[in-house]
N, CA, C and O atoms as a GROMACS GRO file, in nm:
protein
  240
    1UNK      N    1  -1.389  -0.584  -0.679
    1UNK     CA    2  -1.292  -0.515  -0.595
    1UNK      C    3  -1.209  -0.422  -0.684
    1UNK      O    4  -1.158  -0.460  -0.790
    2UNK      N    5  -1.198  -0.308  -0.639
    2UNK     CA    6  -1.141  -0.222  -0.776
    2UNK      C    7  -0.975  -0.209  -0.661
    2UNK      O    8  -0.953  -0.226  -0.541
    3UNK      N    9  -0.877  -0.161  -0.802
    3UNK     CA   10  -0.763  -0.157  -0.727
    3UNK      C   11  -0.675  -0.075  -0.596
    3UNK      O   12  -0.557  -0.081  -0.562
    4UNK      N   13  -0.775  -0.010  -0.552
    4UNK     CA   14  -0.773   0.064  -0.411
    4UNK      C   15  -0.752  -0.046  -0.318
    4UNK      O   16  -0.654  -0.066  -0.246
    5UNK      N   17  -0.878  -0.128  -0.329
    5UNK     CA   18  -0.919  -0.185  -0.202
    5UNK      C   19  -0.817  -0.323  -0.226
    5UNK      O   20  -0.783  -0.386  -0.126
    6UNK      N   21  -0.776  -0.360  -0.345
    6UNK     CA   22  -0.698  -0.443  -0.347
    6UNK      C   23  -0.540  -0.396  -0.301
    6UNK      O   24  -0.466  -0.491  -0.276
    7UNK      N   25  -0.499  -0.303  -0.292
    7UNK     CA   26  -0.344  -0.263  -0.274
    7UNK      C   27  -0.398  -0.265  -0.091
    7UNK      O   28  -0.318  -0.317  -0.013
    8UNK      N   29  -0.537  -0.203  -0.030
    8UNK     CA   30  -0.530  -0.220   0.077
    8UNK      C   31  -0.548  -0.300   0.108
    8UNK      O   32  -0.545  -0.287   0.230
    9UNK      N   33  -0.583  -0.458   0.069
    9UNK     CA   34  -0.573  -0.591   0.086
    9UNK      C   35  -0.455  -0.628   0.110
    9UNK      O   36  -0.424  -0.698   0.207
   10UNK      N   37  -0.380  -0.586   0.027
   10UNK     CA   38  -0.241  -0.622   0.036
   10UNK      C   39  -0.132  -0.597   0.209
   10UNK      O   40  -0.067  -0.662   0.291
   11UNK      N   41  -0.175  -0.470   0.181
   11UNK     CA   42  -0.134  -0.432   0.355
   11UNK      C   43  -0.204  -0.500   0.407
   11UNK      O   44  -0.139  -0.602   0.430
   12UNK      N   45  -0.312  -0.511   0.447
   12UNK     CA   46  -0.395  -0.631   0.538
   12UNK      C   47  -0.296  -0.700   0.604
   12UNK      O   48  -0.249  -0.705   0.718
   13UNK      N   49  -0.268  -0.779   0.433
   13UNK     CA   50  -0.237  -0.945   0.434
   13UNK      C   51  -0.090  -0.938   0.483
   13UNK      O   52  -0.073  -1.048   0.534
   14UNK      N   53   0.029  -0.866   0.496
   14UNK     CA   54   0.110  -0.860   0.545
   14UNK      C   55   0.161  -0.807   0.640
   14UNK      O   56   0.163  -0.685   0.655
   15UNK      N   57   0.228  -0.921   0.748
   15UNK     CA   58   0.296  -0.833   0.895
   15UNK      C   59   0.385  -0.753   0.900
   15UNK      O   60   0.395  -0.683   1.001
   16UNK      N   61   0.505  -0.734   0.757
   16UNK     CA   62   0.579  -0.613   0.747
   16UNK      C   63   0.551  -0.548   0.671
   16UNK      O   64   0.473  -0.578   0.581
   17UNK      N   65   0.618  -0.416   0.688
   17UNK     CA   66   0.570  -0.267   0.548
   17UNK      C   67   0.688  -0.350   0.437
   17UNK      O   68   0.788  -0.422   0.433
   18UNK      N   69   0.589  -0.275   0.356
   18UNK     CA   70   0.585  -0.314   0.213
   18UNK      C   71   0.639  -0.168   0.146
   18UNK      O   72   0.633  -0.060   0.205
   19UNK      N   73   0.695  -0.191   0.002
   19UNK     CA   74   0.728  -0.092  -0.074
   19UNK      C   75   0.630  -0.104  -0.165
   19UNK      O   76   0.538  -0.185  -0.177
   20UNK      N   77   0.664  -0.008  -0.229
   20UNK     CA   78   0.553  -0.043  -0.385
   20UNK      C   79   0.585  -0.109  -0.497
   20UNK      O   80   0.523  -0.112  -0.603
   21UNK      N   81   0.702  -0.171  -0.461
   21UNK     CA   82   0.681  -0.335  -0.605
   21UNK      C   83   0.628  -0.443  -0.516
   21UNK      O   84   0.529  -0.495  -0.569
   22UNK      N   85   0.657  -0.495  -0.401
   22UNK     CA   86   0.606  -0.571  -0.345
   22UNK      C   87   0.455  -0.567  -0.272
   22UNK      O   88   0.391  -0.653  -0.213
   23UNK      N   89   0.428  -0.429  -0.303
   23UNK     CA   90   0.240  -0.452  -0.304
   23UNK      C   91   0.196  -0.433  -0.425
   23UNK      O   92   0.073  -0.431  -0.437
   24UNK      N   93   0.271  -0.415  -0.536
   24UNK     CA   94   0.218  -0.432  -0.706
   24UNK      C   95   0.211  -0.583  -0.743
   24UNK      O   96   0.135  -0.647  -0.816
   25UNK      N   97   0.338  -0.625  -0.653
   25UNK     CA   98   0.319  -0.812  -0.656
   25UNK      C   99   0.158  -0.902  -0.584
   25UNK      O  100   0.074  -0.986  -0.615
   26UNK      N  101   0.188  -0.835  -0.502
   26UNK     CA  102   0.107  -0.927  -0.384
   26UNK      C  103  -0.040  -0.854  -0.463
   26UNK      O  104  -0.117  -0.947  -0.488
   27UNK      N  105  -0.084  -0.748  -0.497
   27UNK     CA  106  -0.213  -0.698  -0.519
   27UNK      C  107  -0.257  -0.727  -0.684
   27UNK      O  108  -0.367  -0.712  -0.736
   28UNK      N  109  -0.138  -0.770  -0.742
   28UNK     CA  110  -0.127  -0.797  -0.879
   28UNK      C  111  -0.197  -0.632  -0.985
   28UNK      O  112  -0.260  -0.642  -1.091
   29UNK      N  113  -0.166  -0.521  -0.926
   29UNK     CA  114  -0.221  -0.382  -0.985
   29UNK      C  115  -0.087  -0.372  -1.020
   29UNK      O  116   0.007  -0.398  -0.944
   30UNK      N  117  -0.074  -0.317  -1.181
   30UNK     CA  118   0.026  -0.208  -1.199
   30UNK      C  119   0.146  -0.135  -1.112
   30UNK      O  120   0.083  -0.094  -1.015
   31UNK      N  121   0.224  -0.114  -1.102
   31UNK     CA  122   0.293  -0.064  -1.000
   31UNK      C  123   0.306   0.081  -1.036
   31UNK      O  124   0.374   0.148  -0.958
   32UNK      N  125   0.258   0.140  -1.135
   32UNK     CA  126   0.244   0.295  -1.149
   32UNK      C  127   0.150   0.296  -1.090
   32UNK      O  128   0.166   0.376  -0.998
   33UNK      N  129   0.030   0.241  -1.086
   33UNK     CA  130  -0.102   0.261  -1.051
   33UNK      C  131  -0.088   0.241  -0.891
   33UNK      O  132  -0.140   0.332  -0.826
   34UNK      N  133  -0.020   0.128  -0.808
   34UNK     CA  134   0.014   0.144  -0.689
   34UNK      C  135   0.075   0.259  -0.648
   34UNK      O  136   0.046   0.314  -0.542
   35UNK      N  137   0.162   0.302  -0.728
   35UNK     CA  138   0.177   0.453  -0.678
   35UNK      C  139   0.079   0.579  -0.657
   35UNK      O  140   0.054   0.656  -0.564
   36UNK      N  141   0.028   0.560  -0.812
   36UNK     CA  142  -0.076   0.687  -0.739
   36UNK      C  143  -0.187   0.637  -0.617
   36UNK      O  144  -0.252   0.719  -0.552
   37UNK      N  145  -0.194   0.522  -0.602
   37UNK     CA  146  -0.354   0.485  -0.489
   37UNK      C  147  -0.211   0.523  -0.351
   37UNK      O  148  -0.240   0.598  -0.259
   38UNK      N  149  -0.101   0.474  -0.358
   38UNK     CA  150  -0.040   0.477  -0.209
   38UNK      C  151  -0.008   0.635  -0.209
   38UNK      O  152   0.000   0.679  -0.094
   39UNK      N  153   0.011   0.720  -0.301
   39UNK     CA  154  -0.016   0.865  -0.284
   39UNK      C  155  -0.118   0.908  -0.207
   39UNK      O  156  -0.087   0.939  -0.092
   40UNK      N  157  -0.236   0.919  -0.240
   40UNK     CA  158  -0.352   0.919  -0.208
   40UNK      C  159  -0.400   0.850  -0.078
   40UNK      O  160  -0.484   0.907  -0.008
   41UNK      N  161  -0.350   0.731  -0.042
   41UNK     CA  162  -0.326   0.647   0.108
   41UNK      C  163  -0.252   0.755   0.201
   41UNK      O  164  -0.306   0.795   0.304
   42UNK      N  165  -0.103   0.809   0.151
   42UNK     CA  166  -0.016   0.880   0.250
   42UNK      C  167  -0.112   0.948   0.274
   42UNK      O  168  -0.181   0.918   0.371
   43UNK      N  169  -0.160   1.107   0.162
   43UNK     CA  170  -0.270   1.192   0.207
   43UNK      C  171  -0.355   1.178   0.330
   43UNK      O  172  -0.376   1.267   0.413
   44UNK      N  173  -0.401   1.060   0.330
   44UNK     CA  174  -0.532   1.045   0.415
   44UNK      C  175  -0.512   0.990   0.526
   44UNK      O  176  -0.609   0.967   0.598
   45UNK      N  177  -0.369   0.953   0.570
   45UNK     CA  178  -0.314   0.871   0.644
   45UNK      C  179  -0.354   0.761   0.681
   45UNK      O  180  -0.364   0.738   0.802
   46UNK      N  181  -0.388   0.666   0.587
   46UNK     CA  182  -0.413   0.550   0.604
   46UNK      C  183  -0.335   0.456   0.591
   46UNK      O  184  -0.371   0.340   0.614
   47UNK      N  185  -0.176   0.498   0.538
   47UNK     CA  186  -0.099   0.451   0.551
   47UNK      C  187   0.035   0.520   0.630
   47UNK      O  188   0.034   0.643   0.624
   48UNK      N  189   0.116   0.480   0.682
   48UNK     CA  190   0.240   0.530   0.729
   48UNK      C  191   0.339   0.476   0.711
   48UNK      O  192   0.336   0.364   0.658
   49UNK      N  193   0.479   0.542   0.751
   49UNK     CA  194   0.620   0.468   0.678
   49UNK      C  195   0.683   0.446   0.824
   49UNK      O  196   0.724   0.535   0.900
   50UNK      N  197   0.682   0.341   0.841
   50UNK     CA  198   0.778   0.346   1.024
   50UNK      C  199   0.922   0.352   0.908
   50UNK      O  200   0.990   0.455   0.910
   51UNK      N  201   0.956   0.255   0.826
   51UNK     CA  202   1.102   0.286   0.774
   51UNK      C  203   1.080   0.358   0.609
   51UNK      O  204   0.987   0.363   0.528
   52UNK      N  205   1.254   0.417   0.614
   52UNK     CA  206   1.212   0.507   0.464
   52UNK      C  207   1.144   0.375   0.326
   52UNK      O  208   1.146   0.254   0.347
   53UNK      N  209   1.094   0.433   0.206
   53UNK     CA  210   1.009   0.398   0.077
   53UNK      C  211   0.958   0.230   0.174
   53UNK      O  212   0.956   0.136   0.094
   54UNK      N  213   0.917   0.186   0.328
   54UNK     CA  214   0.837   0.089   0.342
   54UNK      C  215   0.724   0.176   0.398
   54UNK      O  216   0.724   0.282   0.461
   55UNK      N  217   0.601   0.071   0.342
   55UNK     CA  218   0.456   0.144   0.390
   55UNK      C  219   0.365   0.004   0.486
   55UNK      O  220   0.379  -0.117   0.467
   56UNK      N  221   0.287   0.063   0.576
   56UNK     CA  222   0.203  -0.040   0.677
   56UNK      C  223   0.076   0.104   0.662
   56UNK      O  224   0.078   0.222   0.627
   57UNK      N  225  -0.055  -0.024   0.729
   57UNK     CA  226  -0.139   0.052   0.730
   57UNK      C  227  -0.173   0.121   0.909
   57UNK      O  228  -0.166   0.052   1.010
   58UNK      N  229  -0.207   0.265   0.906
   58UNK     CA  230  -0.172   0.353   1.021
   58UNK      C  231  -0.279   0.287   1.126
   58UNK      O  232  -0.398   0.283   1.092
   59UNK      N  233  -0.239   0.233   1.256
   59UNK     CA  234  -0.336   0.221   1.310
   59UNK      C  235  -0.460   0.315   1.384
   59UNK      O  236  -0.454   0.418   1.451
   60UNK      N  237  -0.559   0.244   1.347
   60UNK     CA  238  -0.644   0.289   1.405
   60UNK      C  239  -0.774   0.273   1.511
   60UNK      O  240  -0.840   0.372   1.543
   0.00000   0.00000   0.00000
């Protein structure tokens, strides 16, 4: 599992949005490195922010 699919594990696994230390916790990746993959998440909208710096994944 490379660390993409693990930070999107992370959203999975939780019922509220998350920031990016608490999906660097839960996914155990770097938390610079959670930044650039949740960059790259906003882009593609696979993630969204219902509140400001929290992230959930966009439904689809």
């Amino acid at each position: 599992m490379d660390d993409k699919e693990k930070v999107i594990e992370a959203f999975r696994s939780s019922d509220d949005p998350l920031n990016a230390k608490k999906v660097s916790e839960l996914s155990g990746v770097e938390k610079k490195e959670v930044d650039k993959i949740m960059k790259e998440l906003k882009k593609d909208e696979t993630i969204v922010s219902p509140k400001r710096c929290y992230w959930t994944l966009a439904e689809k």
